[in-house]
N, C-alpha and C positions, 0 to 999 in steps of 0.2 A: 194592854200592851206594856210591855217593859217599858222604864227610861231608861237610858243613857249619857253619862256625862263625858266631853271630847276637850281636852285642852291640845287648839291646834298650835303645830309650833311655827310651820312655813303651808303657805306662803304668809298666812300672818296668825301672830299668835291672838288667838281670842279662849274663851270657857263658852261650848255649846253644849246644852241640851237637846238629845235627839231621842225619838222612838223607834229608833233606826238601829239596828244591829253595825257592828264597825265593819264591814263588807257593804252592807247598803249606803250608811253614812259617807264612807269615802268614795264610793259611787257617785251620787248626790254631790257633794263636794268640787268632785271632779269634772263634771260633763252635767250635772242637773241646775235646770232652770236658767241656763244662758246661754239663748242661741248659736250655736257653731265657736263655744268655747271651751277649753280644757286645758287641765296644769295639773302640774302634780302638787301631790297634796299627803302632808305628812301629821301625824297626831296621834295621843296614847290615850286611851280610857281610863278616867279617875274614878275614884272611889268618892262618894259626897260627903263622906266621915269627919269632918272640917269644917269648923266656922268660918267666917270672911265674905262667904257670897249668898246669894237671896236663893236658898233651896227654896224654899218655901212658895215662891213665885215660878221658881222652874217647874214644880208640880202642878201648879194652879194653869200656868202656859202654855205646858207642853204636852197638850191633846191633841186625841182624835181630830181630822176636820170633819164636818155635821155629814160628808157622804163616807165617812170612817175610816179614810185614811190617814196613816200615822201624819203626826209632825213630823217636816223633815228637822228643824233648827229651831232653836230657843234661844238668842247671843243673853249670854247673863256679865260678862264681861270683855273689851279689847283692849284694856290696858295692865299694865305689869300684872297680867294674868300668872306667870312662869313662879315669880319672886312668891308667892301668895301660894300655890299648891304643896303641900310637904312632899317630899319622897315617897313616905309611905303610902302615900294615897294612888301612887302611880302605877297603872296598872302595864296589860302590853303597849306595845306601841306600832303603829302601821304606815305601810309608808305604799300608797295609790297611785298608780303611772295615770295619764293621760287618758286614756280611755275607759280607767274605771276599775282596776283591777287593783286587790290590796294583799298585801303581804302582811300578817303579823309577827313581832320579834318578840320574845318572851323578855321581862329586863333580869339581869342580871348582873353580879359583883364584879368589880369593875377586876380583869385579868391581867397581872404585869407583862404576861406575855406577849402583849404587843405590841411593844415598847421597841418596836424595831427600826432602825436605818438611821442616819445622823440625823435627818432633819424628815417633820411633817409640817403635812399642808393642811389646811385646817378651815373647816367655812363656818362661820360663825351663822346659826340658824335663829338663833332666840336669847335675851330680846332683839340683837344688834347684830350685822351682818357684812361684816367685813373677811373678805378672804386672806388667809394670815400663812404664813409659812414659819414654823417654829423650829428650836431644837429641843423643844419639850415633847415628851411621852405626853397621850391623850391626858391620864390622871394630872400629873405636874403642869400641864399647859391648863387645866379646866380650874386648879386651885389658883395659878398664876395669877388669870385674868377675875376671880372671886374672891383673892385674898387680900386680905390689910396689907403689902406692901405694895399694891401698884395702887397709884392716883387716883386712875379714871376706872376702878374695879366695879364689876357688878353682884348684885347679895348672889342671882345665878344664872345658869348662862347653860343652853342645852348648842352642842353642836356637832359636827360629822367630821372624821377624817379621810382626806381624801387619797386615793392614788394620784402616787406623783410619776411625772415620765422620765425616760435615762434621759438624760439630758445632753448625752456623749452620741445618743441613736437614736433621734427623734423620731426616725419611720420605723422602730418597731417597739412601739411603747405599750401598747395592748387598746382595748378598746372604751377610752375613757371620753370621750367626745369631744368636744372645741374648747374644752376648758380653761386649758392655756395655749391658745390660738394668739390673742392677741395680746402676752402679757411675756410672751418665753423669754425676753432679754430682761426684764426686769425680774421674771421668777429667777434666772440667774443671779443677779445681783443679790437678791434676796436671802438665797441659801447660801451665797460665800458671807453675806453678812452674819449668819448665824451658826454657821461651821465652821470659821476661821477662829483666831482665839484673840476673840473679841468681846466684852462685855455683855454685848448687845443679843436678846434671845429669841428676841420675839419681831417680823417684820411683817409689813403691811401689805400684802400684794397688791389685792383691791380694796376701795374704801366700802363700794358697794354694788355685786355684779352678780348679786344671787340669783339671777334668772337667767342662768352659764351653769346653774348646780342640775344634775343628774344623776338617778340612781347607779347608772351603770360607771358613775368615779369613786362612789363610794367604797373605801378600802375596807377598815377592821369594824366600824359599828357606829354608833349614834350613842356621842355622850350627853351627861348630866352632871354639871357640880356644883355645890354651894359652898364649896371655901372649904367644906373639910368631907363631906362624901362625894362619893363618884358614882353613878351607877351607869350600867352598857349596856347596847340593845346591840350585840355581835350580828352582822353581816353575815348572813350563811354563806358556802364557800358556791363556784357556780356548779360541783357536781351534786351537793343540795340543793340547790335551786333547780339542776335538770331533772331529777331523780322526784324530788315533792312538791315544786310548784313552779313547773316548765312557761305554762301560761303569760304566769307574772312575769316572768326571766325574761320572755322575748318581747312580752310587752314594753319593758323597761331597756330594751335594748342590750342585755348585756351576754341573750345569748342567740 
C-alpha cells in the first residue's frame, strides 16, 4: 500500500501519515472512529522530501493491520508542524465537508487579481486563529502578519479569505451562513477602522470563533505566506463547482 503524508491545517494542525488516499483520509477525518461526530476538515499532501521529522518511523508505523487493513493515521507531529514544512513540498490541498466528502485545489501563484474591495475579512486557520478584517490584499495582509515589522509576527501563517456582507442590505448578502450573526456592529466598527484614513490596517473581529468558519464563506481561495512567498489554493467559482463537483457543493452548503 502506498503512504501518505497530510499536514492538517484546521481543525488542528498536526503531520499525519496515512495509507489512505486524500478522498479516504478526509473521510476518515471527518466522520471515522467517533461515534455520531463530524466537522470539517481541511489539509494538503506533502511531499516527505525534507529533514525535520522521523520518516523513518512513519514507514516503520504506518502499516497494514494483521487483518490487512490500511492504517488509517500515523501523528508524527501537533506542534509548529506549518513553520517546519517548505513550500516546495506542498502538494494539493483539500478541503472535506461534514459527511465526508473532499474537494481537491490544485496550489498555485499567488494572483493580484484578487485584490478586490476596500477592505477583507480574513480567518486565520494555522497556526493562530483569529477572525481579522483588513485593508490588505490576501498577499500584503499574509506578509503583514509574517513580516519583520509587526511585533507579534509569525515565520508562517496559512489562512482563508472570506465573503463579506453589504452591510447597507443585510437581507440580501448571499449565502454565507451565521458568520457575522453575532458580531455585525463590531464588524462595522471594524471596517471604518481600516477604511477611513487612519493609520490602523489591520482589526480584530474575533479573538477566537473558528468553529463559525464554513466553506460556503469562503471567497477567493486559501492562502500561505512566509514573509516573502505567497502561494493560493483559488476557490472554484460555484458554476465550477455545479458543472465538476456538484456533490461536494451541496454538501458544503453552498449550492
Amino acid at each position: 500500500m502506498n503512504q501518505h503524508y497530510y499536514l492538517t491545517l484546521f481543525p488542528t494542525e498536526a503531520l499525519v501519515a496515512s495509507q489512505h488516499d486524500p478522498e479516504h483520509f478526509g473521510a476518515y477525518m471527518a466522520t471515522g472512529g467517533r461515534d455520531g461526530s463530524s466537522e470539517i476538515v481541511m489539509f494538503i499532501e506533502i511531499d516527505p522530501s525534507f529533514p525535520g521529522f522521523d520518516w523513518e518511523y512513519a514507514k516503520a508505523t504506518c502499516v497494514p493491520h494483521p487483518d490487512g487493513r490500511p492504517k488509517n493515521s500515523v501523528y508524527l507531529s501537533i506542534y509548529r508542524v506549518l513553520e517546519r514544512v517548505p513550500f516546495a513540498a506542498l502538494g494539493n490541498l483539500y478541503l472535506t465537508t461534514r459527511d465526508g466528502r473532499v474537494l481537491g485545489l490544485a496550489k498555485q501563484p499567488y494572483d493580484p487579481a484578487v485584490a478586490t474591495g476596500a477592505y477583507h475579512v480574513y480567518q486565520e486557520l494555522c497556526p493562530v486563529h483569529p477572525l481579522v478584517v483588513s485593508k490588505f490584499p490576501p498577499r500584503e495582509f499574509g506578509r503583514y502578519i509574517t513580516g519583520s515589522q509587526t511585533k507579534l509576527q509569525l515565520p508562517k501563517i496559512a489562512f482563508v479569505e472570506l465573503k463579506v456582507v453589504d452591510l447597507d442590505n443585510l437581507e440580501d448578502s448571499g449565502n454565507i451562513g451565521g458568520l457575522y450573526d453575532r458580531n455585525i456592529n463590531h464588524l462595522r466598527r471594524c471596517v471604518e477602522s481600516v477604511t477611513n484614513d487612519t493609520p490602523k490596517t489591520t482589526k480584530t473581529l474575533e479573538r477566537s470563533h473558528v468553529e463559525s468558519f464554513t466553506f460556503n464563506a469562503v471567497k477567493s481561495g486559501i492562502y500561505l505566506c512566509d514573509g516573502t512567498e505567497t502561494i493560493a489554493y483559488p476557490m472554484p467559482s460555484i458554476e465550477e463547482l455545479r458543472e465538476t463537483n456538484y456533490d461536494w457543493a451541496r454538501s458544503a452548503l453552498i449550492i
